[in-house]
N, C-alpha and C positions, 0 to 999 in steps of 0.2 A: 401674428396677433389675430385673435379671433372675435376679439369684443373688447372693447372701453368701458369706463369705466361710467360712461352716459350712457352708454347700454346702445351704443351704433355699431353697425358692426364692416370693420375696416377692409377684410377682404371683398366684400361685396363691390363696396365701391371700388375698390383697385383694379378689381377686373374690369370694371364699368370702363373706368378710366383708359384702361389699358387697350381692351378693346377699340377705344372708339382712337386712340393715338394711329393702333394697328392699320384701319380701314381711313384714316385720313389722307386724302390725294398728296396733302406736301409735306408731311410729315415722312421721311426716309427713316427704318428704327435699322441699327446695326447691333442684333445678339454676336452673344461668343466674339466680341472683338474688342479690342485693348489699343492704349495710344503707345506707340512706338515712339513719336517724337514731335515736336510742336514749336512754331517759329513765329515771326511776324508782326503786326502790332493791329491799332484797334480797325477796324471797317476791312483787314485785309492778314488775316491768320489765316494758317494752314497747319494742317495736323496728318500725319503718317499714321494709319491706322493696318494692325495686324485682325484680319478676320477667320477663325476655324471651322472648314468643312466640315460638314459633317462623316465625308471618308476619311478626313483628319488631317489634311493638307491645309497648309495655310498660304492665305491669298493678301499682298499688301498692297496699300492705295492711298491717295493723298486726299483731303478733302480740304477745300478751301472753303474759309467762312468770314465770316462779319464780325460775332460776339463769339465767345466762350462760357457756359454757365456751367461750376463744379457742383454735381447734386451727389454726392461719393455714396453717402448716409454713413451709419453707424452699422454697429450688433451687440449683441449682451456675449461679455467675457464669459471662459467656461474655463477658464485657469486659475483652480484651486484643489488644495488636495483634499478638502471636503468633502468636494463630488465624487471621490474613491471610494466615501463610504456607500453603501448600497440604503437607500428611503432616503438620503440629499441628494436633491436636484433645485435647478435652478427655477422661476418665476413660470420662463417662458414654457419650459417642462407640467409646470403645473397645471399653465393654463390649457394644453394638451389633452391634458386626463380630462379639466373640470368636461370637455368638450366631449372628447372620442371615449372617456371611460366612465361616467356617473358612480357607476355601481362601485367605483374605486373610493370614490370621495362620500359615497353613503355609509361606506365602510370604515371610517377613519375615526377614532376616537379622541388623539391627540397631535396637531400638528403645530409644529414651535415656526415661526419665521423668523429669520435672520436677515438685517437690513444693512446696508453700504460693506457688502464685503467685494472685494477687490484682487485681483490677481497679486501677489509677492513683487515686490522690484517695478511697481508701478506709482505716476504722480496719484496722489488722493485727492479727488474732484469727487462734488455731488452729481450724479446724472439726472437730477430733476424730476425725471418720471417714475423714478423706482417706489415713492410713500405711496403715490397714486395708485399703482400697478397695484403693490401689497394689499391697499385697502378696496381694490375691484375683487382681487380674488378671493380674500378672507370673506368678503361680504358674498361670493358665490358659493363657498363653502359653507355658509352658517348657513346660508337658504336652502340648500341640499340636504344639510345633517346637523338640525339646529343643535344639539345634543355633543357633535364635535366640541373639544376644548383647544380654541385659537390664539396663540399668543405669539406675540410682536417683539421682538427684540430691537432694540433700535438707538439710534443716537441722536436723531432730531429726524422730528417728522416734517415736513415739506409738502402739505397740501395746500397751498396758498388758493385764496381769492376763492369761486364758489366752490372747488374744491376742496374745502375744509368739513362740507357736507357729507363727504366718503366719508370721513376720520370720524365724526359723530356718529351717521348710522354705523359704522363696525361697532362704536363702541356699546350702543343702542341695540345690538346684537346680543353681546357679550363678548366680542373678540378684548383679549385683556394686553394692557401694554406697558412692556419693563423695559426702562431705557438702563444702559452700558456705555462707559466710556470706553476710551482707548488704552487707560490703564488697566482694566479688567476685562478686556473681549472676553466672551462668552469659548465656552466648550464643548465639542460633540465630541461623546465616546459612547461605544458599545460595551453592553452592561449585560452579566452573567455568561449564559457558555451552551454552544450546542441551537436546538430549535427554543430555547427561552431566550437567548440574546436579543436585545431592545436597544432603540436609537435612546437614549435622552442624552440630554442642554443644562450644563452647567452654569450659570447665570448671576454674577453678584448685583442685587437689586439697590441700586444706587440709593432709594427711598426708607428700605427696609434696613440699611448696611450692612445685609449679611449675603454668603450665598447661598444660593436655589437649585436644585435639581430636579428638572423638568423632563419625564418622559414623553418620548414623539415616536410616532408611527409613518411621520413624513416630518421631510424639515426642508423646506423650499427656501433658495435664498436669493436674494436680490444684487445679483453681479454689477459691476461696473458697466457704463458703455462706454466700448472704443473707438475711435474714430474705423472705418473699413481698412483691410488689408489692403496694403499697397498705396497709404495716403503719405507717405513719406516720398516714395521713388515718383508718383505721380507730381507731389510738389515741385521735387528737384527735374522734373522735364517740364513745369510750366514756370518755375522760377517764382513761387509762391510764398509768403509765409507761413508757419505750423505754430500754434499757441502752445506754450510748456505743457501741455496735458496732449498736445499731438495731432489738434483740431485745426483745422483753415483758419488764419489768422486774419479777422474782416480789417479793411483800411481805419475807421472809426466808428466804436461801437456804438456811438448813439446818433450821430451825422450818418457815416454811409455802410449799414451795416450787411451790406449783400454786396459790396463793392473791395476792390483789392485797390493798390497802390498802382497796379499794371492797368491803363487804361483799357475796357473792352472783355473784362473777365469777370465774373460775377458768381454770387456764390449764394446757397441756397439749400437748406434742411437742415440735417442733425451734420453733415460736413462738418459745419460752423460752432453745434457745440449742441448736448440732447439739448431734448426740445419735445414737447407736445406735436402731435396730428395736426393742430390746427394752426398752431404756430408753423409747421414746417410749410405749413400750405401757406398763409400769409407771407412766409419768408419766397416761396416761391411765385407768388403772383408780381411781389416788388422785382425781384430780379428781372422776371420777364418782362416787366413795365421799364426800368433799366435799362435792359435790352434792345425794349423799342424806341426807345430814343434815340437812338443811335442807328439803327436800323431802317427806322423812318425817314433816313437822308441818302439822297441819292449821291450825296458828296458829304465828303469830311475835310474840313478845313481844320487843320491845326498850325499853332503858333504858339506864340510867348519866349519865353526864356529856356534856351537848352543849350544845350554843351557841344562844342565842336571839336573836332581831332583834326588839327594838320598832320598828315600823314607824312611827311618831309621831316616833322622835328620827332615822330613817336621812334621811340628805343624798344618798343615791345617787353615793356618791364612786370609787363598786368600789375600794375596798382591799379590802374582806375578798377581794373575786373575784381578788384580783394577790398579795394574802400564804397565801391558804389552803394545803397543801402537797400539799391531797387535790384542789381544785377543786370544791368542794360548794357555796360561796354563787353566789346567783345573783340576779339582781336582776330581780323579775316582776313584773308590772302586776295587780292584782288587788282587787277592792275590799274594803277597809279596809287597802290597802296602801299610801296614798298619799304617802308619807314627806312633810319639810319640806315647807310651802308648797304644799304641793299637787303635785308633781313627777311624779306618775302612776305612781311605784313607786317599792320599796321590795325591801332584800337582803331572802334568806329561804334560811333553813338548812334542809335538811331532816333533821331530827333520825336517821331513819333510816339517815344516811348518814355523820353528824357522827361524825367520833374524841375529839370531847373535848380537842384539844391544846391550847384556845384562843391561838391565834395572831392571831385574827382580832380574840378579846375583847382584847388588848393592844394592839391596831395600830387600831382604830377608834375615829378621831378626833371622831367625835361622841359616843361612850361609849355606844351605839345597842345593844350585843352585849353581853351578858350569859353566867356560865355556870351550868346551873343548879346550886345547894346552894354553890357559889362565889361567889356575888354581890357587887358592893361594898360594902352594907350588910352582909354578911353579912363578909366580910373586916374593914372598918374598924369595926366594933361602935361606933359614934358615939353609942348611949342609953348607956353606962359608958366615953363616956370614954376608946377603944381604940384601936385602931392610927388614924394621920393625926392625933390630935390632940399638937402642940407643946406641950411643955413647958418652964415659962416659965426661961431664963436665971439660974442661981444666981452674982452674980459674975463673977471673969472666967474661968470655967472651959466 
C-alpha cells in the first residue's frame, strides 16, 4: 500500500517503525523463522522456533516467554478467474500503476470497477476497507485524467463515519455508481476479434431495470481479504479459535476484544478480522497494554476453581481431551501418572490454564475429575444425610 485514502502515506512510516524496532537494545526481531510448537500457560510459555540460514540450513531453538501476541495480518485474495483476463487486475495492482506508471492512467479512457468479488468456495464476509480503497483510487484516477469515464460496480458502499467524504468527492468528480445484486452479478467478456478486442462489463442497472454494456480499458477489482497463510495450522499449535470466515476468534467482542479464552495470549490487527490502519494500531497498542499487565509482575498468583485428575481412577479414555471447549486436558506419560492398570498415563489439567466450567468433571466416566471446593463429597454431603440420599416412599404418593 502506497497511500490512504487521507493522503498518509503507510510505507514511510513502516519503515520508520521498522527501523527503530531493528536498532532497539531489547527488542530480539527473528526473520525467516516459523513456530514449530508451543506449550505452557500464562507468565511461563515456551515456543520451538525453526530459523532459515541464509546457506539454507535451518537452525531450531526454544524461546521461553511471558505473553503471546498473534499479529498474522491479512492479504488481498487473487483467486479468480477474472484475473485470466488480460486489463483485470486487482485494487492493490492498481494502486501500482497510479504510483510507478502515471503515463498508464493518463492514458485510460474507461475503467469499470467491480466491488466484493471473492474467490469460488469461500464464506461471503465484507472486508471493510475495500469501498474506502475503491474510492482512494477512483478519486486518484480522476485527478490524473479528469476526462477518464469511472464507474463503480457495487453492492453496498461501506464508507462509514468521516469516510463518507471519499464517496462524495468521487462522486463530485464524476466517478458514476451502479449497484448489482447477487442475482445479477455483473459480466466481463472480450468483445470483437484480433487487435480491436476490448474489455467491457455487462451490467443489469437495478434502478434503470434493464442491462448495460459497459466498455473498459482497465477493470480493477476489489478481492476479498483472507486471514494469512498458515492461520489454520498455526491455530491448531496454539489451540486457538478461528471465526467461520477463518479469522482469530477474540474471547468477547465488545468486553475483551484482543484477548483469547487461553490466559496470556493476545491478539491484534487484521488477525482478528480487516480493519483499517488505525484501527489495527489501536488494536495493537491494547494488546500490548494487556500484555503489560501481566508482565509487570514479578509473580503470578493464580487460583479459583479448576479441575483435578486423580491419576489412580483415569482410564485414559480422552473425553475430557474431546469435550473440553478450551482444549487444556491432555493426557501425559509421567511418573505417578500411570492411570488404570498400569496404562502409562494419565489426563492432566493444568490448573494454570483450567476456566473452571467443569465440562470435563460432568462428562468423565470414570468420575477421575474433580473440581476443587466443588467436589462430590462436598456437593452430596453423605455424613448428614444430604443431597443423593432417597427418601423412603410414603404411600402411594
Amino acid at each position: 500500500m502506497y497511500y490512504v485514502a487521507e493522503g498518509d502515506d503507510p510505507r514511510r512510516l513502516g519503515r520508520d517503525l521498522v527501523n527503530r524496532v531493528r536498532a532497539h537494545q531489547h527488542i530480539v526481531t527473528y526473520t525467516r523463522t516459523e513456530l514449530i510448537q508451543h506449550g505452557g500457560h500464562v507468565g511461563r510459555f515456551w515456543a520451538d522456533l525453526r530459523s532459515m540460514r541464509h546457506d539454507g540450513t535451518a537452525v531450531t531453538f526454544r524461546v521461553e516467554h511471558g505473553v503471546t501476541i498473534i499479529a498474522t495480518g491479512g492479504y488481498e485474495t487473487r483467486q479468480h478467474t477474472w484475473l485470466d483476463i488480460p486489463g483485470v487486475i486487482t485494487q492493490e495492482t492498481l494502486e501500482e500503476l497510479v504510483v510507478h506508471h502515471p503515463e498508464q492512467i493518463a492514458a485510460l479512457k474507461d475503467v469499470v470497477m467491480v466491488q466484493c468479488v471473492r474467490p469460488q468456495n469461500t464464506p461471503d464476509y465484507c472486508s471493510r476497507v475495500c469501498c474506502t480503497n475503491t474510492m482512494k483510487n477512483a478519486i486518484r484516477i480522476k485527478l490524473f485524467n479528469p476526462h477518464c469515464r469511472v464507474t463503480v460496480l457495487y453492492k453496498n458502499i461501506v464508507t462509514y463515519g468521516f469516510r463518507e467524504q471519499y464517496y462524495t468527492e468521487a462522486r463530485r468528480l464524476g466517478v458514476i455508481f451502479i449497484r448489482y445484486s447477487d442475482d445479477s452479478p455483473p459480466e466481463i467478456e472480450l468483445s470483437g476479434s484480433g487487435e480491436q478486442r476490448r474489455l467491457q462489463v455487462r451490467i443489469r442497472d437495478l434502478s434503470l431495470n434493464r442491462w448495460l454494456t459497459l466498455p473498459a480499458d482497465l477493470i480493477p477489482l476489489s478481492m476479498s481479504i483472507a486471514p494469512a497463510q498458515g492461520t489454520r495450522e498455526l491455530a491448531r499449535k496454539l489451540r486457538l479459535p478461528l471465526s467461520s470466515e477463518g479469522f482469530f476468534a477474540e474471547a468477547q467482542i465488545k468486553l475483551r476484544p484482543m484477548d483469547f479464552m487461553r490466559e496470556g495470549i493476545f491478539l491484534a490487527g487484521m488477525a482478528h478480522y480487516p480493519k483499517f490502519i488505525e484501527e489495527s494500531i489501536s488494536h495493537a497498542l491494547a494488546a500490548a497494554a494487556r500484555a503489560l499487565t501481566l508482565l509487570a509482575h514479578g509473580t503470578l498468583h493464580l487460583g479459583g476453581i479448576v479441575a483435578e485428575v486423580d491419576p489412580d481412577k483415569c482410564v485414559g479414555c480422552l473425553t475430557c481431551t474431546r469435550v473440553c471447549p478450551f482444549a487444556i486436558p491432555q493426557v501425559i506419560q509421567q511418573e505417578g501418572r500411570n492411570g488404570v492398570g498400569g496404562l502409562g498415563g494419565a489426563a492432566f489439567i493444568d490448573p494454570a490454564q483450567c476456566q473452571g466450567c467443569g465440562t470435563c468433571t460432568g462428562e468423565c466416566p470414570a468420575n477421575a475429575i474433580q473440581l476443587v471446593n466443588y467436589t462430590d463429597e462436598q456437593m452430596m454431603l453423605r455424613e448428614i444425610g444430604g443431597l443423593g440420599e432417597w427418601l423412603p416412599v410414603i404411600g402411594n404418593s
